[in-house]
C-alpha positions as CSV (number, residue, x, y, z in Angstrom):
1,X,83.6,122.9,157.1
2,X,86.8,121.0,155.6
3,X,88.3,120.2,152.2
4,X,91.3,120.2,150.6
5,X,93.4,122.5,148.8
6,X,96.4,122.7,146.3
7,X,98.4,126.2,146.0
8,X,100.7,125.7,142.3
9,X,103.7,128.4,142.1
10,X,101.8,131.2,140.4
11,X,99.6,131.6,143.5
12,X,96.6,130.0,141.7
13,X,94.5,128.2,144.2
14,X,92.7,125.2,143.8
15,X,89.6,124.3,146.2
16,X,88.3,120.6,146.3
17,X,86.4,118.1,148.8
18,X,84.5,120.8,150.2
19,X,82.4,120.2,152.5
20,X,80.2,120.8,156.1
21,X,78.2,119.3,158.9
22,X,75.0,119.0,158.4
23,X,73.8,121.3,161.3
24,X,71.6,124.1,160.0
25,X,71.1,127.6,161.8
26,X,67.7,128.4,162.3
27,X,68.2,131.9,160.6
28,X,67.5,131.3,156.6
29,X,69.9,134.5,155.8
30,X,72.6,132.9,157.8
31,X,72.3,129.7,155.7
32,X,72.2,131.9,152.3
33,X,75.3,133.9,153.6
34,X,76.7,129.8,154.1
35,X,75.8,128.8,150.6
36,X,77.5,132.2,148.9
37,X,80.4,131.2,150.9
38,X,81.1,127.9,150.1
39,X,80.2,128.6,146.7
40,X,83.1,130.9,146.6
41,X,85.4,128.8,147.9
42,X,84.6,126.4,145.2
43,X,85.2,129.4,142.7
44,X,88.4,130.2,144.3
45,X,91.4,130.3,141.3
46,X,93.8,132.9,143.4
47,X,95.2,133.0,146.5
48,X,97.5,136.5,148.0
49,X,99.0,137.0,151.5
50,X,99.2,141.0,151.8
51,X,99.5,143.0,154.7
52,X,99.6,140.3,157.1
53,X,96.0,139.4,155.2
54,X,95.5,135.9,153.5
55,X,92.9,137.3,150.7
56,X,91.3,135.0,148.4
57,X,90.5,135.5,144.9
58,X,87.1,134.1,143.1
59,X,84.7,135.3,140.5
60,X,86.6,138.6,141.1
61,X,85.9,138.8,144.4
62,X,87.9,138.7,147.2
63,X,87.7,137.0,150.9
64,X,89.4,138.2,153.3
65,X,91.4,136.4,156.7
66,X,93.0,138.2,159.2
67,X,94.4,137.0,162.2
């Protein structure tokens, strides 16, 4: 997947561009758990580095990176 991103200086996140290959798995729930994904990316409005954690805020939920 790609896109492009803008971070302002009150940590609010901005998502746009997103996008993917077209590829599809041949596992339906793994192309659902895709689609919720991306779709809260597109949400995103908060972005937090904690812990040595980059966590991502939309529609009050969070993802989660670690290294």
């Amino acid at each position: 997947y790609f896109g492009g991103y803008t971070v302002k200086s009150n940590c609010e996140l901005i998502i746009s561009g997103l996008g993917a290959t077209e590829m599809a798995c041949a596992d339906s729930a793994l192309m659902q758990q895709e689609q919720r994904y991306f779709g809260l990316l597109q949400n995103a409005d908060k972005i937090e580095i904690k812990d040595g954690e980059l966590r991502i805020t939309s529609n009050n939920e969070i993802l989660v990176y670690t290294r």
